[in-house]
N, CA, C and O atoms as a CHARMM CRD file, in Angstrom:
* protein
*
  292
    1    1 UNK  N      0.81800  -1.19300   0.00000 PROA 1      0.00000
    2    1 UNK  CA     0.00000   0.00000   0.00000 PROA 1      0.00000
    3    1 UNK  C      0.86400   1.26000   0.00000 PROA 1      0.00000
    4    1 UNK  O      0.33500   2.32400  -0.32200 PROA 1      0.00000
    5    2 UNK  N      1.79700   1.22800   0.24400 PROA 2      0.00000
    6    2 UNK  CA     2.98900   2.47000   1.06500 PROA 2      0.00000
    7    2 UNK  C      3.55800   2.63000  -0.40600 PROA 2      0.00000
    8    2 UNK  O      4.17600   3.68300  -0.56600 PROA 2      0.00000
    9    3 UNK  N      3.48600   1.89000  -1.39200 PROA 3      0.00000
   10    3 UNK  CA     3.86500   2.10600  -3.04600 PROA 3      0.00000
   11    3 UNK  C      2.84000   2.50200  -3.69500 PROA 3      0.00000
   12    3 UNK  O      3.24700   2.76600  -4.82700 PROA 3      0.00000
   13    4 UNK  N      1.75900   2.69100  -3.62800 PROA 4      0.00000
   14    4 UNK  CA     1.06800   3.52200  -4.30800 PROA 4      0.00000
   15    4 UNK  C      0.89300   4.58500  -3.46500 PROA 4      0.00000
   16    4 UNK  O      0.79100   5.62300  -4.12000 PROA 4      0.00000
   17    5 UNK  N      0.79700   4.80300  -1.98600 PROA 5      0.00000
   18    5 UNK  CA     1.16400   6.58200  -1.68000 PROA 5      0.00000
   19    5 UNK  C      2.34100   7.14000  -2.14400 PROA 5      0.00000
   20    5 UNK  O      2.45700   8.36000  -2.02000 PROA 5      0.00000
   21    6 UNK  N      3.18400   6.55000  -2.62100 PROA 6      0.00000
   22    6 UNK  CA     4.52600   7.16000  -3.07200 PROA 6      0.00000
   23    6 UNK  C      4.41300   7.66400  -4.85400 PROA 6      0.00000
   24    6 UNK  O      4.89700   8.59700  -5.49500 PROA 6      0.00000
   25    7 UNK  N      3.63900   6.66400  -5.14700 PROA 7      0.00000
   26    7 UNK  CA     3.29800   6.80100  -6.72800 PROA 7      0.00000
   27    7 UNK  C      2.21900   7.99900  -7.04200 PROA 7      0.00000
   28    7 UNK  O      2.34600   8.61400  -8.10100 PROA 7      0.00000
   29    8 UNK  N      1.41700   8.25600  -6.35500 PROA 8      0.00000
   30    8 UNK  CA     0.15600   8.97200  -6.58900 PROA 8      0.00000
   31    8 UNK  C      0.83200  10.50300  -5.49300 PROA 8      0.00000
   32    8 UNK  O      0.22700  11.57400  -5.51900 PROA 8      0.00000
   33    9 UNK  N      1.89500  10.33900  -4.77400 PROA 9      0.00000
   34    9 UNK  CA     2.23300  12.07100  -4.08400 PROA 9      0.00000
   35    9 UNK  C      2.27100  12.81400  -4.78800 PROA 9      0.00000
   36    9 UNK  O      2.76900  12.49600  -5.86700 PROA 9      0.00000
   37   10 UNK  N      1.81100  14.14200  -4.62800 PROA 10     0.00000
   38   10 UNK  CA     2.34700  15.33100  -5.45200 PROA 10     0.00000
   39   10 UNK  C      3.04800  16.24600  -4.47000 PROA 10     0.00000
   40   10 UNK  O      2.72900  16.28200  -3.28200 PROA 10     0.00000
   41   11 UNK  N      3.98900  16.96700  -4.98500 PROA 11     0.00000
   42   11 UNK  CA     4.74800  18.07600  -4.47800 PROA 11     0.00000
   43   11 UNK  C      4.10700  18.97400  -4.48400 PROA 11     0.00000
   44   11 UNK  O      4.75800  19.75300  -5.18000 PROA 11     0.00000
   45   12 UNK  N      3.10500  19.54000  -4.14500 PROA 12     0.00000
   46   12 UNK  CA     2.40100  20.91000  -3.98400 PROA 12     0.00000
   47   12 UNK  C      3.59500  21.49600  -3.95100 PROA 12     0.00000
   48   12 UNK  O      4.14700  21.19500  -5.00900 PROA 12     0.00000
   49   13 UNK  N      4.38400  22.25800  -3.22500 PROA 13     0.00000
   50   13 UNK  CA     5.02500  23.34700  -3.49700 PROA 13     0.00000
   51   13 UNK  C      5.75600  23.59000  -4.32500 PROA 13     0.00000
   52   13 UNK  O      6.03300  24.74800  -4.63600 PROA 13     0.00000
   53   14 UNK  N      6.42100  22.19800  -5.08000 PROA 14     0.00000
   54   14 UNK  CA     7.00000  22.40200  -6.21400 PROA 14     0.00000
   55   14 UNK  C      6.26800  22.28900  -7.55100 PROA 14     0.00000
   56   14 UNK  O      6.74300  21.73400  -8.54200 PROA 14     0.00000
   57   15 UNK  N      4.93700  22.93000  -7.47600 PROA 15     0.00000
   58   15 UNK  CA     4.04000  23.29500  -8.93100 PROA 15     0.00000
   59   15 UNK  C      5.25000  24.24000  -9.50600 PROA 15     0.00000
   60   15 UNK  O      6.23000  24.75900  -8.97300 PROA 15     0.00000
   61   16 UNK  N      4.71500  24.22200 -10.87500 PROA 16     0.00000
   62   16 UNK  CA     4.88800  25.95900 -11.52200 PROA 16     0.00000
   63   16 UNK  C      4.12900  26.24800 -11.92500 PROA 16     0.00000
   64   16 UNK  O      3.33300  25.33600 -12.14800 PROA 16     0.00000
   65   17 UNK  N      3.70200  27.58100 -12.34400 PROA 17     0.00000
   66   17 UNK  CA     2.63000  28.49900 -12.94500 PROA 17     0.00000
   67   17 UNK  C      2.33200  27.53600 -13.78100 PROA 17     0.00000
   68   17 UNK  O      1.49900  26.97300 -13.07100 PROA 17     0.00000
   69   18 UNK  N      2.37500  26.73500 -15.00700 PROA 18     0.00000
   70   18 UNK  CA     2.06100  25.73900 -15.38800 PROA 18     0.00000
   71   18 UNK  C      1.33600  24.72200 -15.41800 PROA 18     0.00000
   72   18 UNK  O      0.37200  24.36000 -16.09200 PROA 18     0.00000
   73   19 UNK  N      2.14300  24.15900 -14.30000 PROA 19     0.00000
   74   19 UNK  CA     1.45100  22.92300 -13.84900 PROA 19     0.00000
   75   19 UNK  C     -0.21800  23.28900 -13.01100 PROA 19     0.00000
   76   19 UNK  O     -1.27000  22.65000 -12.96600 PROA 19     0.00000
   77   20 UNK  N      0.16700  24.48100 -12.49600 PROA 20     0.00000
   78   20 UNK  CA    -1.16700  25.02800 -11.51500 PROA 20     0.00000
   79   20 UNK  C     -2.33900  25.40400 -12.73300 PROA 20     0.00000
   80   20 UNK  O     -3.50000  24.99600 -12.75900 PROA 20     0.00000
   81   21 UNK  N     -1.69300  26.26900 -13.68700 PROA 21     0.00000
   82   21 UNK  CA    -2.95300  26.14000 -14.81900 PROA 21     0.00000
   83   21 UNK  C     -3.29300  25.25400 -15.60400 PROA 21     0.00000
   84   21 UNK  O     -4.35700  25.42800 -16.19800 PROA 21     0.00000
   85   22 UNK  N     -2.70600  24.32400 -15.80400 PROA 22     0.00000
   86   22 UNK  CA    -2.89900  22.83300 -16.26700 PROA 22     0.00000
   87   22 UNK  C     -3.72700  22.14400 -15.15400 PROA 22     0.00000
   88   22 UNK  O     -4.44700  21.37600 -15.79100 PROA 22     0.00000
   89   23 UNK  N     -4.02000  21.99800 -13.84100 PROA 23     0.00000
   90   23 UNK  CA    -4.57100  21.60300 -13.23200 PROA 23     0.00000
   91   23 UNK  C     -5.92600  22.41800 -12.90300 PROA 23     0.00000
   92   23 UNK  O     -7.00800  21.92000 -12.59000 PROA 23     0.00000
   93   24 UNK  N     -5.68900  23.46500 -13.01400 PROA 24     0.00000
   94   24 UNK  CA    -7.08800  24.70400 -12.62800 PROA 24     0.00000
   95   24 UNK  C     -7.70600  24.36900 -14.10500 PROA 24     0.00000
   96   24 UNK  O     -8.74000  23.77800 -13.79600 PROA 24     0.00000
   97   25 UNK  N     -7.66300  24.40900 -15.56600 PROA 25     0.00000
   98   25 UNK  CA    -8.25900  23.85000 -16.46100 PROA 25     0.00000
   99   25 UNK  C     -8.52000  22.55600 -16.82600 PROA 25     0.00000
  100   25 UNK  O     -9.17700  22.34500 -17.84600 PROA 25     0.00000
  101   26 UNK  N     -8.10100  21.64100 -16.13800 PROA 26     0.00000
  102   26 UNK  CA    -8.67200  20.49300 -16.18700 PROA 26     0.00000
  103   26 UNK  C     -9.90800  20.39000 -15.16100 PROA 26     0.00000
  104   26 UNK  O    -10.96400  19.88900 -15.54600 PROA 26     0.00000
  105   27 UNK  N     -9.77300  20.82600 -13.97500 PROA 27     0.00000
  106   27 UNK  CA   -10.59200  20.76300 -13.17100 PROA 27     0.00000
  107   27 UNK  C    -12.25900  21.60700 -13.57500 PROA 27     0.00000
  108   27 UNK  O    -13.43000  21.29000 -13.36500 PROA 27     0.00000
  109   28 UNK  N    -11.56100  22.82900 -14.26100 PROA 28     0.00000
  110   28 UNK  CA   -12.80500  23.37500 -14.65500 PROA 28     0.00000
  111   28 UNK  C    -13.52600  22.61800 -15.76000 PROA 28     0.00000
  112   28 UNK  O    -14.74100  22.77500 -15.87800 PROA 28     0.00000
  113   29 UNK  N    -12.49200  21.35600 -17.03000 PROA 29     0.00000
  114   29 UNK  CA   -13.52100  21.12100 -17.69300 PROA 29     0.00000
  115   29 UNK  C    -14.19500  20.06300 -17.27200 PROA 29     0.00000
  116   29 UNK  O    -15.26500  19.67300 -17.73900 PROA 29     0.00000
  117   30 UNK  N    -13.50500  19.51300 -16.26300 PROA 30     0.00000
  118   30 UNK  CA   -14.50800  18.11500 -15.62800 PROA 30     0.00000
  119   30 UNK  C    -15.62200  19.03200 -15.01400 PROA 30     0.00000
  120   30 UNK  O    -16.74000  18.52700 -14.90800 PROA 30     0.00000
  121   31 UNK  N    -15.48800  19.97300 -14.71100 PROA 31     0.00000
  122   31 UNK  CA   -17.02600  20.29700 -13.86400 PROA 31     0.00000
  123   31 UNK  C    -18.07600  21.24500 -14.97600 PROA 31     0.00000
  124   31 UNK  O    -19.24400  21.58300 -14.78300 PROA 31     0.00000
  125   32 UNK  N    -17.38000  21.46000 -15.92500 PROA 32     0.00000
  126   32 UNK  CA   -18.08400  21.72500 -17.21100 PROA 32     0.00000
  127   32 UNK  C    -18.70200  21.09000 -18.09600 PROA 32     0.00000
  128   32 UNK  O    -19.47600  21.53100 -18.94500 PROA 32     0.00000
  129   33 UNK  N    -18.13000  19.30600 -17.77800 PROA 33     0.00000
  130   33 UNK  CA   -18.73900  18.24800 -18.80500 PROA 33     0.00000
  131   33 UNK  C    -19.35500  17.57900 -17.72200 PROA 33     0.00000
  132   33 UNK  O    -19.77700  16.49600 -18.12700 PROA 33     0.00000
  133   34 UNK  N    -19.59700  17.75800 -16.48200 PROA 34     0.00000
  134   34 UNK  CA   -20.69200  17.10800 -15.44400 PROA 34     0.00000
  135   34 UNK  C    -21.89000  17.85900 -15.43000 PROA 34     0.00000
  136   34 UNK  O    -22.99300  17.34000 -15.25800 PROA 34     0.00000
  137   35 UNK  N    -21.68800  19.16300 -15.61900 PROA 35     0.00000
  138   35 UNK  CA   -22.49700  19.91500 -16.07100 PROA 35     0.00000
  139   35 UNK  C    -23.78900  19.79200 -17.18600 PROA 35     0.00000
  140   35 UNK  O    -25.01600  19.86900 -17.12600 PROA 35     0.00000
  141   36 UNK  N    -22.96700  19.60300 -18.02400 PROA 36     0.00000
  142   36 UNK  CA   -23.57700  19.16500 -19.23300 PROA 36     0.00000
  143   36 UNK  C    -24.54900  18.30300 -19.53900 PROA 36     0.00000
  144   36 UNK  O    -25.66400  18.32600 -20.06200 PROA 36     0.00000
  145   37 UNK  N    -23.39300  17.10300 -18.79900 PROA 37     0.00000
  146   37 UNK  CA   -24.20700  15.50300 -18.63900 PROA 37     0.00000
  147   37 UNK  C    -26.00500  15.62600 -17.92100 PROA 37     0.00000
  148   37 UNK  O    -27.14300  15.17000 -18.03200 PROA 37     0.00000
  149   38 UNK  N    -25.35900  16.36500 -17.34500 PROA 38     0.00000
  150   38 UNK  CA   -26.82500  16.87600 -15.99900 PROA 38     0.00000
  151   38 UNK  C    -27.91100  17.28200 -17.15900 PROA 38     0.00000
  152   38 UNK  O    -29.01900  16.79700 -17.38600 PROA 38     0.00000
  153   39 UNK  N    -27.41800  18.02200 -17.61500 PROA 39     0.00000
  154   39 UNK  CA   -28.51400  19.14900 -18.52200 PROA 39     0.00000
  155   39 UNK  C    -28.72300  18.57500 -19.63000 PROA 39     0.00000
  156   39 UNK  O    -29.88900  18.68900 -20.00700 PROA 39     0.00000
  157   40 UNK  N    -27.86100  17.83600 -20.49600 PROA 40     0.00000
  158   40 UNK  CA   -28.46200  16.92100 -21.64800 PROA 40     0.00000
  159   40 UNK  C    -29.37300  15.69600 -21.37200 PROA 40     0.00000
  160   40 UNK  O    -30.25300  15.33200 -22.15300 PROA 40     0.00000
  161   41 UNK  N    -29.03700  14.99500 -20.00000 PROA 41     0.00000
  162   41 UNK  CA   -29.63700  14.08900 -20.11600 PROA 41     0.00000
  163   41 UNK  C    -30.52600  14.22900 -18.46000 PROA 41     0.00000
  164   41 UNK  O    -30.37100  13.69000 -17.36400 PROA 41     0.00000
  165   42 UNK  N    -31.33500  15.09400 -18.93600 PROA 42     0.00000
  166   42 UNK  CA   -32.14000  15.68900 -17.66800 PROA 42     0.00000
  167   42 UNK  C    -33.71100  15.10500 -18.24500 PROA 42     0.00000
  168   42 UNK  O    -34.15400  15.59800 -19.28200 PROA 42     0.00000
  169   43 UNK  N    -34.36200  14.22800 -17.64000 PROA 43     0.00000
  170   43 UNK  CA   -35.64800  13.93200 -18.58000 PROA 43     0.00000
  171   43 UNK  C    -36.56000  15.12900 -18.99300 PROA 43     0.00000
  172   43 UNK  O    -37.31400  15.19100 -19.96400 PROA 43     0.00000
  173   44 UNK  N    -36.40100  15.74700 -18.35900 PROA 44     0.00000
  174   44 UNK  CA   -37.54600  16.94300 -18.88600 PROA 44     0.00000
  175   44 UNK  C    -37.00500  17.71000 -20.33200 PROA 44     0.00000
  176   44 UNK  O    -37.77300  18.24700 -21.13000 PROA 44     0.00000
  177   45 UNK  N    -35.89200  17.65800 -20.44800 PROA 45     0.00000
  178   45 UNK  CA   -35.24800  18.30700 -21.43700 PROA 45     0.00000
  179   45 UNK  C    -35.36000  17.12700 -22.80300 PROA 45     0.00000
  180   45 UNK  O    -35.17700  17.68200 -23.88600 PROA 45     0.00000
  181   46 UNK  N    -35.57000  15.93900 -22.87600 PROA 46     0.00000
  182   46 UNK  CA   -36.27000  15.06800 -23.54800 PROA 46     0.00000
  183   46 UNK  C    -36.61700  15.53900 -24.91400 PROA 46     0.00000
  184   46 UNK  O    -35.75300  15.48200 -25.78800 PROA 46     0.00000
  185   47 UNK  N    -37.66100  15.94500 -25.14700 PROA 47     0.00000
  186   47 UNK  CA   -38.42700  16.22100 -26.09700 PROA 47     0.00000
  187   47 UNK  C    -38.01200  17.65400 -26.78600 PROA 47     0.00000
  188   47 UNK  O    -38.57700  18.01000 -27.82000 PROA 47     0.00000
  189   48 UNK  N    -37.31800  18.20600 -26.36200 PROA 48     0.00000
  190   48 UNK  CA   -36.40300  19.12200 -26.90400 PROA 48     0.00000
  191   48 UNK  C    -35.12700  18.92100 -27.32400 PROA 48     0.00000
  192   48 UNK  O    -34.56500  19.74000 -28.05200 PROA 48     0.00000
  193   49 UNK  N    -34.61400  17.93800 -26.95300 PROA 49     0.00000
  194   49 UNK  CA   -33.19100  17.54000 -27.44800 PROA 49     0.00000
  195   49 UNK  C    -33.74100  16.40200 -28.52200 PROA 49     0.00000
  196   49 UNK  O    -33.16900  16.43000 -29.61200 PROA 49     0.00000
  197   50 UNK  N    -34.58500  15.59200 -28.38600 PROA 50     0.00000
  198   50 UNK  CA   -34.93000  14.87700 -29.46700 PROA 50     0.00000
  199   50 UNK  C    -35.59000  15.50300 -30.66100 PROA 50     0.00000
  200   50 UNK  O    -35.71400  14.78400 -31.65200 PROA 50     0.00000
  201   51 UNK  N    -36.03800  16.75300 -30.71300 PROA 51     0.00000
  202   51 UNK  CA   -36.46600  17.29000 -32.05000 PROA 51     0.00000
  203   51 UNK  C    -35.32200  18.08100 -32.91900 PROA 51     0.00000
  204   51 UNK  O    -35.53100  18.55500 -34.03600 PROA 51     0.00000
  205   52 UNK  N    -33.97700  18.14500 -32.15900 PROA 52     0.00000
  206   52 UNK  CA   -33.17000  18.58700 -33.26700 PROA 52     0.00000
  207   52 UNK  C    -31.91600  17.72900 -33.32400 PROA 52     0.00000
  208   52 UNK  O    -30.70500  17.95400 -33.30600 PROA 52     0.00000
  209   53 UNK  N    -33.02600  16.19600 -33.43100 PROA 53     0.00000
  210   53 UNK  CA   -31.81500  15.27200 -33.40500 PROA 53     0.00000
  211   53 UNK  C    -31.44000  14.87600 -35.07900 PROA 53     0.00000
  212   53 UNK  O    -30.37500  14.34600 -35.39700 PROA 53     0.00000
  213   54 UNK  N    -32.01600  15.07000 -35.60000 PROA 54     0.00000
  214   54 UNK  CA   -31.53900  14.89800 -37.91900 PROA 54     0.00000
  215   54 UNK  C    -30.82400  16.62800 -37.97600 PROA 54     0.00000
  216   54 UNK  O    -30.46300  16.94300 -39.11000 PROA 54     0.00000
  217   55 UNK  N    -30.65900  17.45500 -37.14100 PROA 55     0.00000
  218   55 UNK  CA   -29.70300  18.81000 -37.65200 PROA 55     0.00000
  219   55 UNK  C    -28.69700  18.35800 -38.16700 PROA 55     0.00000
  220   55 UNK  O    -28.41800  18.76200 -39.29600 PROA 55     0.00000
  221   56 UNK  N    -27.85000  17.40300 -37.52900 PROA 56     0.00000
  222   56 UNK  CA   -26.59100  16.37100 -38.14300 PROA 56     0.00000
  223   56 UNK  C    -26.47500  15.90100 -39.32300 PROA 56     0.00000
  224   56 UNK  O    -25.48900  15.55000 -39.97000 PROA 56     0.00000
  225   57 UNK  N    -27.83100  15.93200 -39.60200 PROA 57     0.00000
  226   57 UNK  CA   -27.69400  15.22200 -41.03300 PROA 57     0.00000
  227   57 UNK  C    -29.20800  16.35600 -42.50700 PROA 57     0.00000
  228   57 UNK  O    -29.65500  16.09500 -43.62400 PROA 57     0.00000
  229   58 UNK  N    -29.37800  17.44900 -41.56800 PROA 58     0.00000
  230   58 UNK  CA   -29.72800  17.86800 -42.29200 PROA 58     0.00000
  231   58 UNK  C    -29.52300  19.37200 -42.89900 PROA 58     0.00000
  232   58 UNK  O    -30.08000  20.43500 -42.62100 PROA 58     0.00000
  233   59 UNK  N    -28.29000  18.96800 -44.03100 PROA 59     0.00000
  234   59 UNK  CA   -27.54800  19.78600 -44.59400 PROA 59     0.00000
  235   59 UNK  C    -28.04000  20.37800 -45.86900 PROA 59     0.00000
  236   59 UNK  O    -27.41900  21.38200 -46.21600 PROA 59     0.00000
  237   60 UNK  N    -28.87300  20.04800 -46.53800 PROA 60     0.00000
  238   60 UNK  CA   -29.39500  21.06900 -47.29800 PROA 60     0.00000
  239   60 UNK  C    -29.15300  22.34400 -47.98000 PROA 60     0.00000
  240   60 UNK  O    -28.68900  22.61200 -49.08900 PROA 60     0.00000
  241   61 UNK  N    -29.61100  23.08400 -46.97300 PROA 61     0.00000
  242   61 UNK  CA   -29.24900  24.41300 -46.50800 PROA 61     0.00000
  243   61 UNK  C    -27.62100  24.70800 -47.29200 PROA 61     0.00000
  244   61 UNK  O    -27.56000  25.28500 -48.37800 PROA 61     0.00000
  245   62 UNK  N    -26.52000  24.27600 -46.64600 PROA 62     0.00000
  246   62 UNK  CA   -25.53000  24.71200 -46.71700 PROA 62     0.00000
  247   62 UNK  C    -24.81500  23.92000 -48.09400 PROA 62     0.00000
  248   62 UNK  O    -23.65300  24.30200 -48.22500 PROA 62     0.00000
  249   63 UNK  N    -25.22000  22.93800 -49.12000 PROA 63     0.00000
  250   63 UNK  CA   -24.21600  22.47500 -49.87000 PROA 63     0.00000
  251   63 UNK  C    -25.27800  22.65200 -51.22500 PROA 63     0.00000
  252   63 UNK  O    -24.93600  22.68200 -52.40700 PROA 63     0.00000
  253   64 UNK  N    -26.55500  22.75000 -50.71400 PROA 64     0.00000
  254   64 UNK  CA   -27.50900  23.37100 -52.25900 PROA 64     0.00000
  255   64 UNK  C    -26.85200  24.58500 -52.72000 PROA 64     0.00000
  256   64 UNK  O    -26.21000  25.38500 -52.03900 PROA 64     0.00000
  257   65 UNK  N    -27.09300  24.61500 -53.94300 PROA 65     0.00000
  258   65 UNK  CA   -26.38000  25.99300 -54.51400 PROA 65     0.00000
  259   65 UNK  C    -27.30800  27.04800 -54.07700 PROA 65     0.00000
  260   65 UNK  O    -28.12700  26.48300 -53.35300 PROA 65     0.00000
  261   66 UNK  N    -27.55000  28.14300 -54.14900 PROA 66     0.00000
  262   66 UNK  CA   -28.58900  29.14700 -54.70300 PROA 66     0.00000
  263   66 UNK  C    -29.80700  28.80800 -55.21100 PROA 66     0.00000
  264   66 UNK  O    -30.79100  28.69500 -54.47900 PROA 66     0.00000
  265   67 UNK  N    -29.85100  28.60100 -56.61400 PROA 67     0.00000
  266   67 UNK  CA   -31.08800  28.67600 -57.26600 PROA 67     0.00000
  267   67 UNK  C    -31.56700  27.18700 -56.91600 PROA 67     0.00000
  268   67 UNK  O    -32.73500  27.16100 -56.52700 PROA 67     0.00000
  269   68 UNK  N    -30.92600  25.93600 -56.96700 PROA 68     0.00000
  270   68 UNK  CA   -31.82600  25.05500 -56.26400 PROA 68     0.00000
  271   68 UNK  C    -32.67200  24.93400 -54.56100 PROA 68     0.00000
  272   68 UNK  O    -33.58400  24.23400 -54.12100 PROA 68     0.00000
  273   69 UNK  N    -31.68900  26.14400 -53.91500 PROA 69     0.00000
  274   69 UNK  CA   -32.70200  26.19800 -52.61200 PROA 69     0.00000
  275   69 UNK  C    -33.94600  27.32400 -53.36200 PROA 69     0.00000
  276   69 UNK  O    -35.05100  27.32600 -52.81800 PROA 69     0.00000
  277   70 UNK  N    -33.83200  27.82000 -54.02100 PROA 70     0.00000
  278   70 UNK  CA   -34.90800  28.76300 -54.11800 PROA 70     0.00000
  279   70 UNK  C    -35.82900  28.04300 -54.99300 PROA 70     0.00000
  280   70 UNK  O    -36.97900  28.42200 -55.21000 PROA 70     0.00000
  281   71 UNK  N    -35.18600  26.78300 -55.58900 PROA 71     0.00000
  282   71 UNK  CA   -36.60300  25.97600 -56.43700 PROA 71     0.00000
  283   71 UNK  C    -37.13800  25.14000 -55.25500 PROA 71     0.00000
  284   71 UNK  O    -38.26300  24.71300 -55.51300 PROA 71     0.00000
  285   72 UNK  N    -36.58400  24.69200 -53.76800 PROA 72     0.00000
  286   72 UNK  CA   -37.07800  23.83500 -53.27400 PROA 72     0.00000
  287   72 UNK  C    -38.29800  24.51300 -52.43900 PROA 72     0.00000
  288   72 UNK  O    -39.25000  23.86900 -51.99600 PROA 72     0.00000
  289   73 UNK  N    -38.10100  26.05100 -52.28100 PROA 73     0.00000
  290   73 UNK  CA   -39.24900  26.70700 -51.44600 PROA 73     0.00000
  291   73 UNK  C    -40.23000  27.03200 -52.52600 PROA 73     0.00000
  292   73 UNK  O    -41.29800  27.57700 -52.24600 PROA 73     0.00000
């Protein structure tokens, strides 16, 4: 057991500016993608995340030229 407290120590005082913002942005994006998780897959939010679930695949819009979007309206 006394080899993995040795493996897993950190030197707090010997961070550098670096290492401390490398750790302050990781930390923020784990609590940014728990976040998320919460709010995407919140049941009430359901029926709103499932109606713009074909946006992925519905490109249209952007690879029709001009005059064929204006023949499709």
């Amino acid at each position: 057991m006394d080899s993995i407290k040795e493996y897993f120590h950190t030197d707090w005082a010997a961070m550098t500016l670096q290492d401390w913002l490398g750790l302050g942005i990781t930390v923020a994006v784990f609590i940014v993608m728990i976040a998320l998780y919460v709010y995407v897959f919140h049941p009430t939010r359901k029926e709103k995340l499932e109606s713009h679930k074909h946006i992925p695949l519905d490109d249209d819009e952007f690879t029709l030229y001009k005059s064929e979007r204006e023949n499709r309206k």
